[in-house]
C-alpha positions as CSV (number, residue, x, y, z in Angstrom):
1,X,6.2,1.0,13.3
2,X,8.2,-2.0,12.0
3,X,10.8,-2.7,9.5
4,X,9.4,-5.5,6.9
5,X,12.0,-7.7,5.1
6,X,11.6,-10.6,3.4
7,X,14.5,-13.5,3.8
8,X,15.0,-15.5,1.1
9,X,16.1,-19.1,1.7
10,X,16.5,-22.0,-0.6
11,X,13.3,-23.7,0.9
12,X,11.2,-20.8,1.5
13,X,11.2,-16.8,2.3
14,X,10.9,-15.7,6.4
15,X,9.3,-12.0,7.3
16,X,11.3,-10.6,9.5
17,X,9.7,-7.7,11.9
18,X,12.0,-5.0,13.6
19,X,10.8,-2.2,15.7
20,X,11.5,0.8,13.9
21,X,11.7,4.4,15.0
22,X,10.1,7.6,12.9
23,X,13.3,8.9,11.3
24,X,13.7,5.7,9.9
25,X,10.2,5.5,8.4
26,X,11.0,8.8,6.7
27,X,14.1,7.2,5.0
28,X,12.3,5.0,3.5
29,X,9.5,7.2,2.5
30,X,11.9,9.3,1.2
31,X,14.0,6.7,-0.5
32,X,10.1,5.6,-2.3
33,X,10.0,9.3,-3.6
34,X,13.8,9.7,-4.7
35,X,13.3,5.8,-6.8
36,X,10.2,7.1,-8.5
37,X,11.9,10.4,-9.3
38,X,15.0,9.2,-10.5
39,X,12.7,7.0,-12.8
40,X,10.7,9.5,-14.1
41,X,7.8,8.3,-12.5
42,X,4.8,9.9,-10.6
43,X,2.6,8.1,-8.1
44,X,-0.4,8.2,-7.3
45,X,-2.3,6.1,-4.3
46,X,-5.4,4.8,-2.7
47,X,-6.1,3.8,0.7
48,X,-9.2,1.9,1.5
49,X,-8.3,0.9,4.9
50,X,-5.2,0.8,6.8
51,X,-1.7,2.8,5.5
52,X,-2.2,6.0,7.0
53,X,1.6,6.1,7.0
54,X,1.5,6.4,3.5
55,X,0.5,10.0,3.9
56,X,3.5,10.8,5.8
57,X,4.9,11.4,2.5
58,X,3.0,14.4,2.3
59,X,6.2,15.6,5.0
60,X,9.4,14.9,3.1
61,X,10.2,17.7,1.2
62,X,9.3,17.3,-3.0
63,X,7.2,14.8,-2.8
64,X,5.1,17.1,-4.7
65,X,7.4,16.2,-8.2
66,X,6.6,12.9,-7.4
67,X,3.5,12.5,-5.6
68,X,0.5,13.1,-7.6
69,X,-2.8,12.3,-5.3
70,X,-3.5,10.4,-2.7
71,X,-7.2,9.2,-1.9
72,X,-8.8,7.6,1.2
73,X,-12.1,5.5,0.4
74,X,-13.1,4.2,4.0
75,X,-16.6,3.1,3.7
76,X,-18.0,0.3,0.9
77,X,-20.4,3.0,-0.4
78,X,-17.1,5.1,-1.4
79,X,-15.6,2.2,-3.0
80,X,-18.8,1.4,-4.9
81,X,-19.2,5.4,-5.9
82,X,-15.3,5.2,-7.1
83,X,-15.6,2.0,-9.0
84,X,-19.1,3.2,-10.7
85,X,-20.5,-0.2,-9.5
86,X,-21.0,-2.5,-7.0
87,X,-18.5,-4.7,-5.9
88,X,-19.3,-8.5,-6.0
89,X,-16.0,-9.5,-4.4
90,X,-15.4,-8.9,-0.7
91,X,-14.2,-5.6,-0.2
92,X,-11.2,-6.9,1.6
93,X,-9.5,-8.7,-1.3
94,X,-7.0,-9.1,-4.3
95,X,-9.5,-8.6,-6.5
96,X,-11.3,-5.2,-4.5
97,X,-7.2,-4.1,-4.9
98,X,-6.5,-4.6,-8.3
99,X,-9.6,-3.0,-9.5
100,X,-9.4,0.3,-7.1
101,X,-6.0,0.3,-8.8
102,X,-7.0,0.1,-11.8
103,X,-10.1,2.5,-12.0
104,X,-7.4,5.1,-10.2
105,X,-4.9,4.9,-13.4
106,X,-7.8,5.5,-15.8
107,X,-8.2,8.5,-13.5
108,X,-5.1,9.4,-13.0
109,X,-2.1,10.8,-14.8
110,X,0.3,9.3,-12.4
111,X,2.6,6.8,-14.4
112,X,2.2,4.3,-11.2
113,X,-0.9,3.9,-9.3
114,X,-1.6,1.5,-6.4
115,X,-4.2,0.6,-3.8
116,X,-4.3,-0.7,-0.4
117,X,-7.0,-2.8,1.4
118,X,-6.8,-4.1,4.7
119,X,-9.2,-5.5,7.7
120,X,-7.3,-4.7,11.0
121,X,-8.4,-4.8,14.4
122,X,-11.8,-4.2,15.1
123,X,-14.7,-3.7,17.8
124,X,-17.2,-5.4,16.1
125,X,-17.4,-9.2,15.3
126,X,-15.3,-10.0,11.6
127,X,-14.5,-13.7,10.6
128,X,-11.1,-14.3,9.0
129,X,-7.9,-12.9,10.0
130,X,-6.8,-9.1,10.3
131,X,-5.0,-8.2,6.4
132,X,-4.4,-6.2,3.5
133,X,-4.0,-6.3,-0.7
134,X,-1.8,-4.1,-2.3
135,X,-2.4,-4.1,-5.9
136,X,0.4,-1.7,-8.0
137,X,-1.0,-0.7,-11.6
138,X,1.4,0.5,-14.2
139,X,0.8,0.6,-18.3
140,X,-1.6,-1.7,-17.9
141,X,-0.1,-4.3,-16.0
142,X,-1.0,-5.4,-11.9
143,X,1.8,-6.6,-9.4
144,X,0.4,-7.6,-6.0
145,X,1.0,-8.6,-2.5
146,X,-1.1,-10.1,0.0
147,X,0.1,-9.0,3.5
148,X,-0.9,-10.6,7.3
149,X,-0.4,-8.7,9.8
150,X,1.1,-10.2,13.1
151,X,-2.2,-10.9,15.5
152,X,-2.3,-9.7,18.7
153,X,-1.1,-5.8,17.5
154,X,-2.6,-3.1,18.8
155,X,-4.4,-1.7,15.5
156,X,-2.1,1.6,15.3
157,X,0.6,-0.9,15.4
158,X,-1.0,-3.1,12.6
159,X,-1.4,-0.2,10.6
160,X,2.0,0.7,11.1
161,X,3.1,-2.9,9.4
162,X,1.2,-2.3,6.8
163,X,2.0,0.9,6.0
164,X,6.0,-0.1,6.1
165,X,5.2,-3.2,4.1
166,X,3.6,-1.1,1.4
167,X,6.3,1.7,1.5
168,X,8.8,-1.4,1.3
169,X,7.2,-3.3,-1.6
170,X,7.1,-0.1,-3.7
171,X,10.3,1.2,-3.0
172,X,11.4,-2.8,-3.9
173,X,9.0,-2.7,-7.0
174,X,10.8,0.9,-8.6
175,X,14.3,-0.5,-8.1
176,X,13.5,-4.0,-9.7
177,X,10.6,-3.6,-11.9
178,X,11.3,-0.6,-13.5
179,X,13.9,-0.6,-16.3
């Protein structure tokens, strides 16, 4: 797992990437759940490739007053079945994002709902680089990230990034963007 954080300069913003160990994944999972709770928010989350971390916040205690469903759509025929169409956007994209996460707040009663995309390492021949969307739905409006994982990762360790990342950018989305 790695620690994500974004430098700001005054020419551009660095990614910085620290090794991280577990207790300090579950303070920041925890610190996700305490920002939406404090906030009076629930959240609710799909993962259609890569996060699997995010489900570690089925361990830290309450999550249930916070957390209200979690879904994994792995395989293009689930994301098709969930959006009631076919996608004519590559399912690896901002667009594949934005709608999961907005077909799972019509769906859902959680006050905040996002998605996750990603293509990570594979066995099979992909063009493009290894990556991820995060779309974040709430009242209507869509906040995203694109993310890159760092290449030459083993894909446990990709899927580590991006599971921090996305832990990180909603933790840094309840304490800014919610009044």
């Amino acid at each position: 797992m790695f620690l994500v954080r974004w430098v700001k300069t005054k020419k551009n913003a660095l990614l910085l990437l620290e090794p991280i160990s577990y207790k300090t994944m579950e303070n920041n999972l925890e610190a996700l759940l305490a920002q939406a709770e404090s906030k009076h928010k629930t959240i609710s989350f799909i993962v259609a490739g890569g996060g699997m971390g995010l489900f570690d916040l089925f361990k830290i205690k309450g999550c249930s007053r916070v957390l209200t469903e979690a879904r994994v759509l792995y395989s293009n025929q689930t994301i098709n079945s969930f959006l009631g169409s076919q996608l004519t956007s590559q399912y690896v994209s901002q667009d594949t994002a934005d709608a999961l996460a907005s077909a799972l707040a019509s769906k859902s009663e959680a006050d905040i709902c996002f998605a996750l995309t990603c293509a990570l390492m594979t066995d099979r021949q992909r063009l493009g680089e290894d990556h991820g969307y995060l779309s974040i739905h709430e009242q209507g409006k869509i906040s995203y990230q694109k993310y890159t994982p760092v290449e030459g990762e083993s894909r446990l360790q990709q899927d580590g990034f991006i599971s921090q990342t996305t832990i990180n950018s909603v933790v840094e989305y309840l304490s800014i963007q919610i009044l």
